[in-house]
N, C-alpha and C positions, 0 to 999 in steps of 0.2 A: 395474527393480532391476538394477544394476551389478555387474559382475564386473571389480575394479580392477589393471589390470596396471602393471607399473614398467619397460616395454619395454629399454631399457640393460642393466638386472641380465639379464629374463627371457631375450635372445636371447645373453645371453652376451657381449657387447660389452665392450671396454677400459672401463673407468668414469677413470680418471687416464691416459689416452696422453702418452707424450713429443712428437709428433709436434705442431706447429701444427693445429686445425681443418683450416685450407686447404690442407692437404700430404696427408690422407688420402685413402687410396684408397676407394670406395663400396663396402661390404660389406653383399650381397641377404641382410640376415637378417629381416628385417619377417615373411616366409613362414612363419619358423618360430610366429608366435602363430597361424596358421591352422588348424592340427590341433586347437588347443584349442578352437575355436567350435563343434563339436559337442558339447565338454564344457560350456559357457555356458548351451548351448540343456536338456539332459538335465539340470542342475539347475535350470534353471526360470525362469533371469535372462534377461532381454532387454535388456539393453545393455554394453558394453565401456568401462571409462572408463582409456582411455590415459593415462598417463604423460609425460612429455615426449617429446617427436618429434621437435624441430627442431632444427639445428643447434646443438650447444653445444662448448664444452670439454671441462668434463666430466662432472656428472652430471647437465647436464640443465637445472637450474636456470641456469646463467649461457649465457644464450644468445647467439648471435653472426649467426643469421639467423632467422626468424621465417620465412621464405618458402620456406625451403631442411627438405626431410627430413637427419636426422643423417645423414650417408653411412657410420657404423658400424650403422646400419639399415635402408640402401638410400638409395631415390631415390623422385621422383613414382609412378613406374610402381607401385614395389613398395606405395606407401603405397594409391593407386587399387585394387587388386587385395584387400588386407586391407577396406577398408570394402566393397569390391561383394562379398566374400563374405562379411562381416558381417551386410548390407545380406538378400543372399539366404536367409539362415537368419530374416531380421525381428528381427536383433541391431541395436541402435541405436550410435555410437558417441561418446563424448565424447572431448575437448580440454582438456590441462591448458595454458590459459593464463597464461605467466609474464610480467604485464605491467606488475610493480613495478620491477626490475630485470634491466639484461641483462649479461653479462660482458666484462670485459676487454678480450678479444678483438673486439669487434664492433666494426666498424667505423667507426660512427658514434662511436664512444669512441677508437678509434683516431685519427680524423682531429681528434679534440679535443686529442690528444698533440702534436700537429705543425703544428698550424693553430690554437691555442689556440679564443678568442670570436669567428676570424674565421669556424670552420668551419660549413659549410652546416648542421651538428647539433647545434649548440650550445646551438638553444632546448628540446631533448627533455633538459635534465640541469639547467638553472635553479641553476647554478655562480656563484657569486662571483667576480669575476677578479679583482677589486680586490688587488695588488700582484705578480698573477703575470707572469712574465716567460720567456719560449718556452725551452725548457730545464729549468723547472720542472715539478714533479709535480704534474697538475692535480689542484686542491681539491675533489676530487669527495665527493658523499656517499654512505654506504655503506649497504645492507640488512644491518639489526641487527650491525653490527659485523664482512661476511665482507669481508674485500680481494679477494676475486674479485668479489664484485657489488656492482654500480655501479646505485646507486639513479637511477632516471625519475626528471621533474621530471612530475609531475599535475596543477600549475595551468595545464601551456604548452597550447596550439592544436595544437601539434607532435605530443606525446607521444596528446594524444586521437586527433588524426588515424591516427597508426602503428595502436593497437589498434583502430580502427573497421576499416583496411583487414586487418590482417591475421585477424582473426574474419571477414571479410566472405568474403577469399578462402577460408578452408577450409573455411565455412560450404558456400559455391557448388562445392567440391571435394567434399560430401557430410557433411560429418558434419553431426551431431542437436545440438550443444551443446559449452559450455565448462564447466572445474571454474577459477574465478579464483585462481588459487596468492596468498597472503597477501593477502586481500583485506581483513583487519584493517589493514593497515598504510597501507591509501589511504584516503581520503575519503570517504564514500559521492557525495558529488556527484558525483566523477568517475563512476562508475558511472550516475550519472542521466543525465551528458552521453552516455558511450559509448552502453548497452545500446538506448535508446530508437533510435539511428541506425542500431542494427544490427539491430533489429527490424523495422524497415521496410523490409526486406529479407527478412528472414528470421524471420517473428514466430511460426515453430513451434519456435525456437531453446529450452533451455533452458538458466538461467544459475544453476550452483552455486557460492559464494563459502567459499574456506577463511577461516572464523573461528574464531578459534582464544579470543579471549575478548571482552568486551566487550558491551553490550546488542544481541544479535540480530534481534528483534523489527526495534528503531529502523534498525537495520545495514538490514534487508532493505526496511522503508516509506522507507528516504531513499534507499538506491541501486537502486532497483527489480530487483534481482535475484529468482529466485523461490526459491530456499534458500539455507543457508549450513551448513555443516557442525555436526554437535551433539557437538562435545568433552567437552561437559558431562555428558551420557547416557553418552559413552563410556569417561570416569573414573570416573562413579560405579557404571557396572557392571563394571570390572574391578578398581577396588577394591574394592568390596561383595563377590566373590563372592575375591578373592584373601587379603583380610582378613578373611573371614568375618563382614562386617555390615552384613544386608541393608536396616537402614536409612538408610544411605548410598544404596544402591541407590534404595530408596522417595524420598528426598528429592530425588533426580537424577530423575526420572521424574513427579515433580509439578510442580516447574520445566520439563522439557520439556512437559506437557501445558498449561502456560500460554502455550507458544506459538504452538500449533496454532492460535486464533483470528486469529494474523494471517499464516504462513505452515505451509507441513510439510518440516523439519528435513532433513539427509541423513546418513543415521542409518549410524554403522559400528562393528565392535568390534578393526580392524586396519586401519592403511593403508602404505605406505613410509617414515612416517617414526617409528612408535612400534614398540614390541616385540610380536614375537607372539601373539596373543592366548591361545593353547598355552602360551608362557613365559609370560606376566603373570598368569594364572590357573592356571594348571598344568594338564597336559594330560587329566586327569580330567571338568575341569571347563569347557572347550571348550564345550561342549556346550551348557550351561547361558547361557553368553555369546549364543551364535545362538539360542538361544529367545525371548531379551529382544529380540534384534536383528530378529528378525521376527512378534512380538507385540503391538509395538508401534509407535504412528505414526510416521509418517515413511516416505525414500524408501530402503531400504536398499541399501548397499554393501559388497559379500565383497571382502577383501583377496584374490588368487589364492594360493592354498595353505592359507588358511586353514580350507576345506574341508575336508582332510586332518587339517589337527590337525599341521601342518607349525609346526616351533619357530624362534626367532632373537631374537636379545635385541640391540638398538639401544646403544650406547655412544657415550660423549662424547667421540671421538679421528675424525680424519681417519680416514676411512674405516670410520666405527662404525656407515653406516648398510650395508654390504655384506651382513652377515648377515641383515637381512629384506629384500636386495632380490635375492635369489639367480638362477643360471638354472636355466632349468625343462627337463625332459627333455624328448624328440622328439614323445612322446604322452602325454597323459594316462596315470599310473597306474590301477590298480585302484581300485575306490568302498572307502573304510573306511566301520565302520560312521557314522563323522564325516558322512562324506559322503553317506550315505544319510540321516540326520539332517538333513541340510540338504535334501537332497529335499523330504524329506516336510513344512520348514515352509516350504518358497516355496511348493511344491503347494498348502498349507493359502492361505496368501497371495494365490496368485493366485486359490483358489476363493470367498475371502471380502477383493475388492477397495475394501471398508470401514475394512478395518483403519491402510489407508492414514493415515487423518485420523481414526481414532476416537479417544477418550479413555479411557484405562486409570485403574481405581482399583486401590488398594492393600489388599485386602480380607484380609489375612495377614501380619503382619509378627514375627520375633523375630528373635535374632542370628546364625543361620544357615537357618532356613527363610523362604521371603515365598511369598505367592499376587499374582499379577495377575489381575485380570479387565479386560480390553478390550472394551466390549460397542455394541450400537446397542441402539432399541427392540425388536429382531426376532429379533439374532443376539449371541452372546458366545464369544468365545477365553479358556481358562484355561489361568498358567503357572503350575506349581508348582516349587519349585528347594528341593532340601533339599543342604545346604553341611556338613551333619555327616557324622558317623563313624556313625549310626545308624540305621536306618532312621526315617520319621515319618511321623504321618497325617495331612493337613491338610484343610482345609473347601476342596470347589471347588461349590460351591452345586447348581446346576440343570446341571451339568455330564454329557455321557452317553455322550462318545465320548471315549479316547485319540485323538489323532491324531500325536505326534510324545513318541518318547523311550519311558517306560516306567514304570507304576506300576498298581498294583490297585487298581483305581474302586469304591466301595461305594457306599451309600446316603450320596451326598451329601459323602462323602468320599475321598482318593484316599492308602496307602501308599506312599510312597517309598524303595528301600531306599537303605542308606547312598549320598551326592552323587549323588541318582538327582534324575532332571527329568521332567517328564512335561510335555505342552500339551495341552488337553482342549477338547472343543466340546460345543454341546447340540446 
């Protein structure tokens, strides 16, 4: 279970510098995610899933070295030091692999500026040269339309080669795994060719693919990855619970349970590039959001701050993703009670390690209350989520313990006072 940092925002780093990449001086702030790993370990998650690391421009995404730590984040040493005290609390660490496109800046795109189709790199971008002439603006393609990034060629020998080595190195530097940043937008083949080569190497690796739409299932049996992110789960429960209709909710959640027979999902309800799940839901109903979020299947993922019930609302303008990629203070605040909430359902989580892959039915449904039940033959989790202005009572069957939130459990049935949540066991 991950605790998802955005390193640039969180240590406070330039996100847009005037300065070239290679002009900057190295700034030791990697240190400062340190303090928080005994907040990772005390709500109950064991693993860190980084953010971009590596040398970019500017926020990360448009990379310019794959080998090199950002120097507005340190250096090898400082990155070494974060995962061995990761490592030492039995905190895992992931890698956000940017390996559709890199920036501008990189030099490999650089020597295609000046060296056109003679350049040693020419086969990693699979360009048209047909009518260009040295002095022209190379024809390059772009990821979804940004001029800073400069879309890989995925059919060349080159471009496979680059990601086998660079996953291989930071694999053999320590970390536990990749998160593949738009891994909609490749092939799955490539990923059959990569992940198998880096397996054999490293075949305790774990590989989570951002897919953002498209058939999942197929996405995960063609390119062997072992999850892919569940967008689907994560709209329909913060629209269900924002628009008050929880069978948006139910229908998102029977779609994700068809997919459990071929893999289990990486389940979130905030990351760096949506709104907070505090704004999206309003901050009442936080709460209710992380109940679904660890009630059911899947590998879950806490946005950092989302714990708190921390706000920011994402916008469509340069620089509209700053407000949920914010920096974090020196230590850990005080537990709200947000965050005592979250406690008590990873604790739930990690004591009932089923929940993992089990199957949730939808045993309650109207336009602001729903019941889940997630159950095996042996054991069952009940979520109740009342989304009105009133209190209600709902059926939680064979249910016998509160374990997380709050409501009066009677024979068979559980009170909620008004946008009251409760999660119950037997």
């Amino acid at each position: 279970m991950w605790w998802h940092v955005y390193p640039l925002g969180f240590v406070g780093a330039e996100i847009r510098p005037e300065a070239p990449w290679a002009d900057r001086a190295v700034e030791h702030r990697l240190d400062r995610i340190t303090p928080w790993l005994d907040h990772v370990v005390d709500l109950g998650l064991n693993g860190v899933l980084l953010g971009p690391v590596f040398a970019s421009s500017t926020h990360g995404y448009d990379t310019v070295d794959h080998l090199r730590i950002d120097p507005r984040l340190g250096d090898d040493d400082d990155f070494d030091a974060l995962v061995r005290a990761a490592h030492d609390r039995g905190v895992r660490v992931l890698l956000d692999g940017v390996f559709n496109h890199v920036g501008r800046e990189h030099p490999a795109f650089r020597a295609l500026e000046t060296q056109g189709p003679a350049a040693d790199s020419a086969p990693l971008f699979g360009i048209d040269w047909t009518g260009w002439n040295p002095g022209d603006p190379v024809p390059v393609g772009l990821f979804e339309g940004h001029d800073i990034l400069v879309a890989l060629d995925h059919t060349a020998q080159a471009t496979e080669d680059l990601v086998v080595e660079v996953m291989t190195h930071w694999l053999a530097r320590g970390v536990d795994g990749w998160r593949l940043d738009a891994a909609y937008a490749l092939s799955p083949a490539f990923w059959a060719r990569v992940l198998p080569r880096v397996r054999e190497q490293f075949p305790d690796a774990w590989f989570s693919g951002e897919v953002i739409h498209g058939d999942a299932a197929a996405i995960v049996s063609a390119s062997t990855m072992d999850s892919t992110t569940q967008y689907e789960l994560w709209q329909g429960t913060w629209h269900g619970i924002a628009d008050r209709n929880c069978h948006e909710l139910a229908h998102a959640i029977g779609r994700h349970d068809a997919l459990l027979s071929t893999f289990v999902p990486t389940t979130f309800v905030g990351n760096h590039d949506v709104s907070r799940i505090a704004s999206a839901v309003g901050e009442r109903f936080a709460g209710h959001a992380a109940a679904v979020l660890f009630t059911v299947a899947g590998t879950p993922v806490v946005y950092a701050g989302d714990e708190y019930g921390w706000t920011g609302v994402k916008e469509e303008r340069e620089g509209g993703d700053d407000a949920v990629r914010p920096a974090f203070p020196d230590a850990p605040p005080a537990a709200t009670d947000l965050t005592h909430a979250h406690e008590a359902l990873i604790a739930l989580r990690r004591r009932e390690p089923w929940l993992h892959r089990a199957h949730t039915d939808v045993t309650h449904v109207e336009n602001t209350a729903i019941v889940l039940r997630t159950a095996t033959a042996d054991a069952a989790v009940v979520t109740a989520l009342n989304l009105g202005d009133d209190p209600v009572e709902l059926p939680v069957a064979d249910a016998t313990r509160v374990e997380a939130g709050g409501g009066d459990l009677r024979d068979g049935t559980v009170v909620l006072p008004a946008a009251g949540w409760a999660v119950l066991s037997r």
